[in-house]
Backbone bond lengths (Angstrom), bond angles and torsions (degrees), N, CA, C in turn:
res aa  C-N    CA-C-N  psi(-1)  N-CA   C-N-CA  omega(-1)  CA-C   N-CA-C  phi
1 X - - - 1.433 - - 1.531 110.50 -
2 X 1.061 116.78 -36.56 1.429 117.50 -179.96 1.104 127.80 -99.60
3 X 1.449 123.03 2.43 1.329 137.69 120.60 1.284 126.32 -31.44
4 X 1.352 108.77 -53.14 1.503 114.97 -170.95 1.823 103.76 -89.14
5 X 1.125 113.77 2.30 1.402 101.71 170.73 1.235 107.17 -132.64
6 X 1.251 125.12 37.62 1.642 146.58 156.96 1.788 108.88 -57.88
7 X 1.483 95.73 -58.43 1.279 125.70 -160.47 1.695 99.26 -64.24
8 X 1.075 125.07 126.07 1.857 136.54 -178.64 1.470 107.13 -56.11
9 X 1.771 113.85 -45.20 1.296 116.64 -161.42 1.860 97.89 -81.00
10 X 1.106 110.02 -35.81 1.757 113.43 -165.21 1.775 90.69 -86.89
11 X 0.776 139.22 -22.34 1.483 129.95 -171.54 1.623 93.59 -84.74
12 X 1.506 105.88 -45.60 1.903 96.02 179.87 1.443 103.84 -74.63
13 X 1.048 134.71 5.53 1.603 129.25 177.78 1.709 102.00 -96.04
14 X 1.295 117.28 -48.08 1.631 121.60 165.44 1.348 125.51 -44.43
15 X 1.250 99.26 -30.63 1.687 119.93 -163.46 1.990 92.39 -72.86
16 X 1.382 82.44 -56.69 1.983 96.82 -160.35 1.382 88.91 -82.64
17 X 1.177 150.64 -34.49 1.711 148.20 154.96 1.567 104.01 -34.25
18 X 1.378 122.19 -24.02 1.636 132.49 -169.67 1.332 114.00 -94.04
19 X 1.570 115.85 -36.73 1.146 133.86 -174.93 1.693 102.74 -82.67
20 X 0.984 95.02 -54.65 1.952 94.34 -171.80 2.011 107.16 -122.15
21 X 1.340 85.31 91.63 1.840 91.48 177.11 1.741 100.97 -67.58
22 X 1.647 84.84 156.59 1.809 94.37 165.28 1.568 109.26 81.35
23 X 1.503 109.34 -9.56 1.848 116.66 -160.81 1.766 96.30 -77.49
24 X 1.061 109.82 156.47 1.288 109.98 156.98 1.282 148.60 -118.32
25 X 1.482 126.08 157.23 1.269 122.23 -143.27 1.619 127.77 -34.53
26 X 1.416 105.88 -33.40 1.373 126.86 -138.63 2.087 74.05 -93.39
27 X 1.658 122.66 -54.15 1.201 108.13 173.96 1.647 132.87 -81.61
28 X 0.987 112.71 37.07 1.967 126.33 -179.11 1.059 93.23 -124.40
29 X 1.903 118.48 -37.04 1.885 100.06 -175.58 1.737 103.73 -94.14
30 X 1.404 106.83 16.30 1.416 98.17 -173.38 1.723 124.11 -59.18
31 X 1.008 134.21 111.11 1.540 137.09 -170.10 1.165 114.27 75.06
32 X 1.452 110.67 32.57 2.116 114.82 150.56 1.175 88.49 -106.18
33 X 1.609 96.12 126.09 1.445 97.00 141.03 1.752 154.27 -118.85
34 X 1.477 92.30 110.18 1.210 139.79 166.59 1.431 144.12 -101.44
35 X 1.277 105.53 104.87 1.527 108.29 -176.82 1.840 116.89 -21.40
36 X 1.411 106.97 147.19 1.471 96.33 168.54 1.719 130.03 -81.95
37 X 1.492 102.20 -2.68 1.629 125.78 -178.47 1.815 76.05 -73.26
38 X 1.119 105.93 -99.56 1.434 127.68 172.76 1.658 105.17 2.51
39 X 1.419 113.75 -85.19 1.526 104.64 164.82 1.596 128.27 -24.20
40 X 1.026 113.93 -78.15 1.390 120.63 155.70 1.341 123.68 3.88
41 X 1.344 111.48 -79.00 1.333 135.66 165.25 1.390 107.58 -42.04
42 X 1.677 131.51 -89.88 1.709 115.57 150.94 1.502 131.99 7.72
43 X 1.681 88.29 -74.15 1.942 86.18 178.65 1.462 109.65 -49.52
44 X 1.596 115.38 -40.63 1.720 114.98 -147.97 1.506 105.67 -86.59
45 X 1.358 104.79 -10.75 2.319 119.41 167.41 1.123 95.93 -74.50
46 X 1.467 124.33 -55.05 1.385 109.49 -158.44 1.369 115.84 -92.02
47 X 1.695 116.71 -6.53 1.350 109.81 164.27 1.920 132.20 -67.51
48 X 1.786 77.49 -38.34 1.609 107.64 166.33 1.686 122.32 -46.81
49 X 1.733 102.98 -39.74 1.341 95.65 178.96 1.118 121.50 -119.89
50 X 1.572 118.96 26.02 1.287 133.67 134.07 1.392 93.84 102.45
51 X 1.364 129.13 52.95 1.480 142.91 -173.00 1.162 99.91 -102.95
52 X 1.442 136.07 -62.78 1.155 161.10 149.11 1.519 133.29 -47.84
53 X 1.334 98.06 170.96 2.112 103.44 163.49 1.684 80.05 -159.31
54 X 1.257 108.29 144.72 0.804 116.32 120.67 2.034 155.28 -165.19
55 X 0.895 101.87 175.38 1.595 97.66 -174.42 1.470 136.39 -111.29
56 X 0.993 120.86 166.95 1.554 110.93 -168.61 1.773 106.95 -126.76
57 X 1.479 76.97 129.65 1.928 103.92 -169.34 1.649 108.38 -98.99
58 X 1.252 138.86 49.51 1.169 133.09 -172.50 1.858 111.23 76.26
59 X 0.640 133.30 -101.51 1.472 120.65 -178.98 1.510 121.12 -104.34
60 X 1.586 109.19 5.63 1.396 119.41 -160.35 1.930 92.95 -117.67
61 X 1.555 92.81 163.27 1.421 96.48 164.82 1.597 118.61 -130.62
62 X 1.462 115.73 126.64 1.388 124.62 -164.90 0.933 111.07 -105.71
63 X 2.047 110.63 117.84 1.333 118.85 -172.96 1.388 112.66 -92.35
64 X 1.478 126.43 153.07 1.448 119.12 157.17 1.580 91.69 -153.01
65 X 1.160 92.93 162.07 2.082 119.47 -158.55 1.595 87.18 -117.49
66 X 1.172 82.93 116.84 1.730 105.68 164.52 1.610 135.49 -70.90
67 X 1.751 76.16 52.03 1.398 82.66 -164.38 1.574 137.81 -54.71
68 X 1.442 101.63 -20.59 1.334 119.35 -169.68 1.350 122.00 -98.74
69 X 1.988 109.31 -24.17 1.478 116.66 157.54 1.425 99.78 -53.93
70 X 1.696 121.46 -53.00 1.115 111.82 -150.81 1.923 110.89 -59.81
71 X 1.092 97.46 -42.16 1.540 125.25 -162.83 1.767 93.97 -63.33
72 X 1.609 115.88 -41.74 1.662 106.86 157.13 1.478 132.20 -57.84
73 X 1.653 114.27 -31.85 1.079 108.76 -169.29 1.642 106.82 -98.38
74 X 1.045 132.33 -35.89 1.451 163.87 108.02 1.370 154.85 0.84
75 X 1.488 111.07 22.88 1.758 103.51 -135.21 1.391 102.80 -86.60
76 X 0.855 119.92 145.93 1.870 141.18 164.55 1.727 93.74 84.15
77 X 1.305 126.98 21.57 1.534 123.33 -157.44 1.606 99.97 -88.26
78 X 1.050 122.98 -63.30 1.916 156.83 -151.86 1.967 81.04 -81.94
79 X 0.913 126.72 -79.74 1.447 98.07 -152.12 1.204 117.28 -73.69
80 X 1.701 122.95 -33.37 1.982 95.15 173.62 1.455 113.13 -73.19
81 X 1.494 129.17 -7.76 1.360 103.69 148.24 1.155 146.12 -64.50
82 X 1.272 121.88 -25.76 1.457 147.56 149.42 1.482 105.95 -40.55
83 X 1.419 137.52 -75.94 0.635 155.77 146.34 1.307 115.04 14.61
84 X 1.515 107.27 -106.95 1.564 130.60 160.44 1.726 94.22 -24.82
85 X 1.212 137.74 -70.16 1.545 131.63 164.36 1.472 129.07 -17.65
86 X 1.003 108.73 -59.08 1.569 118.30 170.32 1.606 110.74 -76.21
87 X 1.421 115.95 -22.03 1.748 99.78 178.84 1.613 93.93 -90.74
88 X 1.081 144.13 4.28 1.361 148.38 -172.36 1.449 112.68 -99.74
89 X 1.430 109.74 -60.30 1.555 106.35 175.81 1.495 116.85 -89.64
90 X 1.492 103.91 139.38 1.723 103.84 -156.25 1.780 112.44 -105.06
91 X 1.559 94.25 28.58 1.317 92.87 176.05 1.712 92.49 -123.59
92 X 1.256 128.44 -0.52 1.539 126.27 -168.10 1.281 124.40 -74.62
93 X 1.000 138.16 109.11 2.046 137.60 160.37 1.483 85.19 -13.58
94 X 1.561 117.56 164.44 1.383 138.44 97.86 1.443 133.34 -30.01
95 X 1.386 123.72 138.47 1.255 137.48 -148.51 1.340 95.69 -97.52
């Protein structure tokens, strides 16, 4: 897991996966820029290490952050990293 949120681009995708559940892929990576090969790759780390779920809505793919497995297996782990995330990048909402 903390492997997969090493990475700058997948930790700001967790972050905004936190902010807006159910969103899909194509709107969480909206205005990074990052290839969509590249994305791809992201989603398929963080599906791998169980950051994520996600599902498919007709041509779209619908993310949601496991937040609450994580928060069972995990406790107090996921949000001051999050956290520390959003006071770091200076274009980010509040969580």
């Amino acid at each position: 897991m903390l492997h997969a949120l090493s990475d700058p681009v997948r930790l700001e995708l967790v972050r905004r996966a936190r902010g807006n559940p159910e969103s899909t892929c194509a709107a969480l990576a909206d205005g990074m820029d990052v290839p969509i090969s590249t994305l791809s790759n992201h989603w398929r780390i963080l599906r791998e290490a169980g950051l994520i779920s996600m599902t498919v809505d007709g041509r779209h793919r619908r993310i949601r952050l496991r937040a609450d497995d994580l928060s069972d297996r995990f406790p107090g782990l996921l949000d001051p990293i999050l956290r520390l995330a959003a006071a770091e990048s200076p274009n980010s909402e509040p969580l």
